[in-house]
C-alpha positions as CSV (number, residue, x, y, z in Angstrom):
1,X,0.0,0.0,0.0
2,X,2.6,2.0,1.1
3,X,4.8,1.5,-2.6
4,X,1.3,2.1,-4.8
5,X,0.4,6.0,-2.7
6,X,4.9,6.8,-3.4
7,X,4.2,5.6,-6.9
8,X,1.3,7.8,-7.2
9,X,3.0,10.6,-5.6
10,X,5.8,10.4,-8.3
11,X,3.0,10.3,-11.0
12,X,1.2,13.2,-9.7
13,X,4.9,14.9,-9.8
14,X,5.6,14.2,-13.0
15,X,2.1,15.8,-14.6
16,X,2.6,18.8,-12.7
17,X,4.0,21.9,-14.7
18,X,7.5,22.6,-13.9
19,X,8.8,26.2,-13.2
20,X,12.4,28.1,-13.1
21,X,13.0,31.1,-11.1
22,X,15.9,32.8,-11.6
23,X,17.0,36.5,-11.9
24,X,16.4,38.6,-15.4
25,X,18.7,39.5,-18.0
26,X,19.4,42.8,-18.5
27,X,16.6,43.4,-21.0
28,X,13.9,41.1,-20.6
29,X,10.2,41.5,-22.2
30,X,7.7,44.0,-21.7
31,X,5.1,41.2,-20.2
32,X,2.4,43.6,-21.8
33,X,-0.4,40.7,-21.3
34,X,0.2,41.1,-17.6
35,X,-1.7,44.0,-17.8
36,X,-4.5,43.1,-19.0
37,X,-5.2,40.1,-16.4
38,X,-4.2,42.1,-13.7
39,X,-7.0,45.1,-15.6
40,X,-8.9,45.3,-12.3
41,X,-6.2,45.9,-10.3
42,X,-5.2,48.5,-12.5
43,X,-9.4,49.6,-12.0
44,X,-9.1,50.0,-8.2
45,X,-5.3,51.9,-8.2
46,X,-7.4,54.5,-11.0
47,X,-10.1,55.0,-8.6
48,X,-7.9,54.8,-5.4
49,X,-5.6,57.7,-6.5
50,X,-8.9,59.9,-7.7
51,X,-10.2,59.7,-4.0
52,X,-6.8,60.2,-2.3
53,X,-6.5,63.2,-4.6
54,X,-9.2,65.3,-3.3
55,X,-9.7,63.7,0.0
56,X,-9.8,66.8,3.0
57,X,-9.6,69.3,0.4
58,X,-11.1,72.8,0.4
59,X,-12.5,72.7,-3.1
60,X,-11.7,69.2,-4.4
61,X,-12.1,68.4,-7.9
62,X,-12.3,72.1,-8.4
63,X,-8.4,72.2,-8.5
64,X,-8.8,70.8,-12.3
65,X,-9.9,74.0,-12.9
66,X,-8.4,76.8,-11.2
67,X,-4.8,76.0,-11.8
68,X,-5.2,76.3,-15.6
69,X,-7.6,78.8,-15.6
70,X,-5.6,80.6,-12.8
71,X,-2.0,80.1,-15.0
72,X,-4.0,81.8,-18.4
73,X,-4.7,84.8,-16.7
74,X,-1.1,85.4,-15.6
75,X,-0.2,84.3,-19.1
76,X,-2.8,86.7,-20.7
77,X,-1.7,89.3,-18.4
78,X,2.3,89.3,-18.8
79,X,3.0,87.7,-22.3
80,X,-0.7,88.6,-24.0
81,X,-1.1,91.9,-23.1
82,X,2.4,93.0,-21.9
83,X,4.4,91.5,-23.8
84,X,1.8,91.6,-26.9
85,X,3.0,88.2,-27.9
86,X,1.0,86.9,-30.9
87,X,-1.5,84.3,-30.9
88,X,-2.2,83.6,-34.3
89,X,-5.6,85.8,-34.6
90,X,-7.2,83.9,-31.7
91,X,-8.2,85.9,-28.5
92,X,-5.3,85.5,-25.9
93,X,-7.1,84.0,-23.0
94,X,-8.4,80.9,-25.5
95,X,-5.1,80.6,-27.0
96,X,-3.3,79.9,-23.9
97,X,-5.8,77.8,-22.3
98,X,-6.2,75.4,-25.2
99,X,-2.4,74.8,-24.7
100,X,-2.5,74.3,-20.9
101,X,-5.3,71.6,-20.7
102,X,-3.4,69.2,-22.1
103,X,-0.1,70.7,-20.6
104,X,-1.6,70.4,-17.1
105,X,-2.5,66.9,-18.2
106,X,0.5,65.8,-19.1
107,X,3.1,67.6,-16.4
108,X,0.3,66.1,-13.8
109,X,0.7,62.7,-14.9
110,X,4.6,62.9,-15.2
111,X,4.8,64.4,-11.7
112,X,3.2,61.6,-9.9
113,X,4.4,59.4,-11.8
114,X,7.9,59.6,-10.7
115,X,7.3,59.4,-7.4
116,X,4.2,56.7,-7.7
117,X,6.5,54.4,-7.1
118,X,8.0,55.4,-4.0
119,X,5.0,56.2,-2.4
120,X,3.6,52.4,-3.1
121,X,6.8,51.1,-1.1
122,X,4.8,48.5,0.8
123,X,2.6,47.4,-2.3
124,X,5.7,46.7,-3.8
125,X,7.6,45.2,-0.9
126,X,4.6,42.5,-0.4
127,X,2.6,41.2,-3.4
128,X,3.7,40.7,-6.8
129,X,1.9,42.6,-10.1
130,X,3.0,44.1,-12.9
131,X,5.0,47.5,-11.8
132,X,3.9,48.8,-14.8
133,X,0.1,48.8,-13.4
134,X,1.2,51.9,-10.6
135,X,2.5,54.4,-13.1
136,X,0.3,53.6,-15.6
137,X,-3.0,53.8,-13.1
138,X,-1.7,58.1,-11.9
139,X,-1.4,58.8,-15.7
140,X,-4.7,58.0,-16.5
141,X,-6.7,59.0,-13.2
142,X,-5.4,62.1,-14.9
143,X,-8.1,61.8,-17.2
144,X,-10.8,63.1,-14.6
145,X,-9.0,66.4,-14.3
146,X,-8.8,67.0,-18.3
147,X,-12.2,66.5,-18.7
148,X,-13.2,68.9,-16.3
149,X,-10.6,71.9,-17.7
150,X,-11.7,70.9,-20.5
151,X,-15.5,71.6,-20.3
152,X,-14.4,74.7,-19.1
153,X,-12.6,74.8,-22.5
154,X,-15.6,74.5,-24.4
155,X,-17.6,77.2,-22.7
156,X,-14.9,79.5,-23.3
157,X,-14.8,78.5,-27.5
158,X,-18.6,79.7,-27.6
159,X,-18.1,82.7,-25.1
160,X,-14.9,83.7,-28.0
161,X,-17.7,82.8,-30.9
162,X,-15.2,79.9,-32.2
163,X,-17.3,77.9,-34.2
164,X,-16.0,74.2,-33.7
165,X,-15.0,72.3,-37.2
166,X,-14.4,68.9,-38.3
167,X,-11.0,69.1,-37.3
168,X,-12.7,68.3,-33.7
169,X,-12.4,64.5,-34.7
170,X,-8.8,64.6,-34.2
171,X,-8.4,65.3,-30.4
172,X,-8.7,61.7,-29.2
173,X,-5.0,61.4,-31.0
174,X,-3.8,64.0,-29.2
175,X,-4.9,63.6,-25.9
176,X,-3.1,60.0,-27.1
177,X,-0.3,61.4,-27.9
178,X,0.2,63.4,-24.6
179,X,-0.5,60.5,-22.6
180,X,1.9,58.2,-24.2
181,X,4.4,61.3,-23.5
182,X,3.5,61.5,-19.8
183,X,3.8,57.9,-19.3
184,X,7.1,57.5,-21.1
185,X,8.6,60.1,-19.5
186,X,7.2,59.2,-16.1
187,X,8.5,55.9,-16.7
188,X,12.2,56.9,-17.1
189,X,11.8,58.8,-13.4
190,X,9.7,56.6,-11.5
191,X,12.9,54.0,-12.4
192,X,15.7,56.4,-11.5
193,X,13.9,57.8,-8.5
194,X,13.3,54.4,-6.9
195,X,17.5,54.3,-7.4
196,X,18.0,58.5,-7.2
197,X,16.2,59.7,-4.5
198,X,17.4,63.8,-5.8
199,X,15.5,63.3,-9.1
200,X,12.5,64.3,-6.9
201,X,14.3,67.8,-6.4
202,X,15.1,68.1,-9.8
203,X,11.8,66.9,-11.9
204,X,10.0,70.5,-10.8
205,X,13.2,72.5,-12.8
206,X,12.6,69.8,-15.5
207,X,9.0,70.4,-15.8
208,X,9.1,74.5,-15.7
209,X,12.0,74.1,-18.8
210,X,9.8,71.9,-20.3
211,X,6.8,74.2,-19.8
212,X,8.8,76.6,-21.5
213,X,10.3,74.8,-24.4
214,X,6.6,73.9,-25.7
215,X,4.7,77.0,-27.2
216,X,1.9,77.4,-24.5
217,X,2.9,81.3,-24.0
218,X,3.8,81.8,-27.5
219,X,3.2,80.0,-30.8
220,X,5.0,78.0,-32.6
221,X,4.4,79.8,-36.0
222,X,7.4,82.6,-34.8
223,X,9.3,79.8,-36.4
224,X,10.2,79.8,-39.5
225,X,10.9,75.7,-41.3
226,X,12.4,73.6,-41.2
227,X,12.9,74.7,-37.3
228,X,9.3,74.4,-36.7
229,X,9.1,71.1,-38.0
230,X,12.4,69.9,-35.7
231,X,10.7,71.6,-32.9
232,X,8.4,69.1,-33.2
233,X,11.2,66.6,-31.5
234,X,9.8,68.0,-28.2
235,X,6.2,65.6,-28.1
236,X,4.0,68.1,-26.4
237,X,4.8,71.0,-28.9
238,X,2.6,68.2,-31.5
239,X,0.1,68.1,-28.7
240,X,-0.4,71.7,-28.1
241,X,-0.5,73.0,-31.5
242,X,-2.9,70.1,-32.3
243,X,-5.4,70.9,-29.6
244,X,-5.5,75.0,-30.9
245,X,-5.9,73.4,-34.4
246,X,-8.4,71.1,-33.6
247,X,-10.2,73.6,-31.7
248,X,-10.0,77.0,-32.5
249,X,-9.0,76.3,-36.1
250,X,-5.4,77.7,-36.2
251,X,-4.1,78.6,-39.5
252,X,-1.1,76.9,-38.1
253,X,-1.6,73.0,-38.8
254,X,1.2,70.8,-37.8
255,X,1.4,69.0,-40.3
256,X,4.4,67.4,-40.2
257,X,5.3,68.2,-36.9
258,X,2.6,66.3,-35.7
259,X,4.7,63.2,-37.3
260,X,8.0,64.4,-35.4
261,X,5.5,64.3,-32.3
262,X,4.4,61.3,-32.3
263,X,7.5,59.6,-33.3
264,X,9.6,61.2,-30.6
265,X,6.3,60.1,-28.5
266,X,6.3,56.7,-29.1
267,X,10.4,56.7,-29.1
268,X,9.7,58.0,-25.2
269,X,7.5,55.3,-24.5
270,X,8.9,52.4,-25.8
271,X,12.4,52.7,-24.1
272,X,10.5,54.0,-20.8
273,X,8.9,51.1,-20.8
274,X,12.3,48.9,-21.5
275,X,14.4,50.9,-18.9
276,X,11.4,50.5,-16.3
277,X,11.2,46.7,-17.0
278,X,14.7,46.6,-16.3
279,X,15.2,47.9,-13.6
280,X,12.1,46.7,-11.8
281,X,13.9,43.6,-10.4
282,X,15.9,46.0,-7.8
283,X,12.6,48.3,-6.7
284,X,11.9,45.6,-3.6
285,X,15.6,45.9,-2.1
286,X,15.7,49.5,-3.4
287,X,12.2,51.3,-2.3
């Protein structure tokens, strides 16, 4: 009796699936259907960071608002009627704001991003998901702030008298576009922060250059081409100027800049996501 259960204990061995563990190359694959069976988890970390975000807050989701709508009247004020930059025939106030809805969008996502990780140091430390899932989840709760700046967007087009054309259609690509530029960049510093702890001090200079090297204050027509093509290299300038085209029909379609964008975009993505999948095996012993 006691030979036929150790024989069927050596069967039962044999049928069951065998598996390595061992530690990762230096480039190992993205794992990108991870994310999708692990989708609800990345559900609950969406909706987790939405209610942390305006928890004991004065005016909760009313932030979404006032810092871009705050931020154009500055702009309007010192570079619209101070500086009298141009704005390519479009009121001032519109001009700007159509540039800093997705801008907020994007500098919020890359923001939290780099420090998601970091601040999910017991997460980390004591159940196993795809590390993607955590920077992915603060781009896109994101989302719930654009859409509120930009129905205030929208009032302002009709208040201006700008009559919305088919060029509309094209805004789901570029709110794309800037969230596959928040994400890759906030995948290169979520990585190096987990290693760097000073990148923290340094991503707000970062984000003001940044801020400044994409024509929210200013456009991008003071350019002359091919330069306003290769200014293109920086993703959100793609992003920006695609918004105002898309919705307050700018004479100034990217054309193709908007190729440059989205190139440099996906370039910024892809080896984010690499560099993050790489490193990913130190975040437990690092965080």
């Amino acid at each position: 009796m006691l030979e036929q259960s150790k024989s069927g204990l050596a069967q039962a061995r044999e049928r069951l699936p065998e598996f390595r563990i061992g530690p990762s190359g230096d480039w190992v694959a993205l794992k990108l259907r991870d994310l999708w069976e692990y989708r609800e988890l990345l559900y609950f970390l969406i909706w987790r960071d939405v209610k942390v975000r305006y928890k004991q807050t004065l005016l909760g989701a009313a932030w979404a608002i006032i810092q871009p709508f705050m931020t154009m009247i500055i702009f309007s004020l010192f570079f619209g009627r101070l500086a009298r930059m141009p704005s390519d025939g479009i009121p001032y106030p519109v001009f700007s704001y159509a540039a800093l809805v997705p801008w907020m969008f994007f500098a919020y996502g890359l923001n939290q991003a780099a420090n998601s990780l970091v601040g999910s140091a017991n997460l980390i430390r004591k159940v196993y998901f795809p590390r993607l899932i955590i920077p992915l989840a603060v781009v896109l709760s994101g989302a719930l702030d654009f859409a509120l700046a930009f129905t205030v967007l929208l009032g302002m087009i009709f208040y201006y008298g700008i009559a919305p054309t088919a060029n509309a259609l094209w805004l789901p690509l570029f709110f794309l576009l800037a969230a596959m530029t928040s994400l890759g960049a906030g995948l290169w510093f979520s990585a190096l922060n987990v290693e760097y702890r000073d990148v923290r001090f340094a991503l707000p200079f970062f984000t003001q250059f940044w801020m400044f090297a994409t024509p929210i204050a200013y456009p991008s027509s003071l350019l002359s081409e091919p330069w306003r093509t290769l200014f293109g290299v920086n993703p959100m300038v793609g992003v920006v100027e695609g918004f105002r085209w898309a919705l307050l029909g700018a004479n100034t379609r990217p054309g193709p800049m908007i190729l440059v964008s989205a190139a440099a975009a996906a370039l910024l993505l892809v080896s984010g996501a690499l560099y993050f999948r790489r490193m990913e095996k130190t975040f437990a012993d690092l965080v």
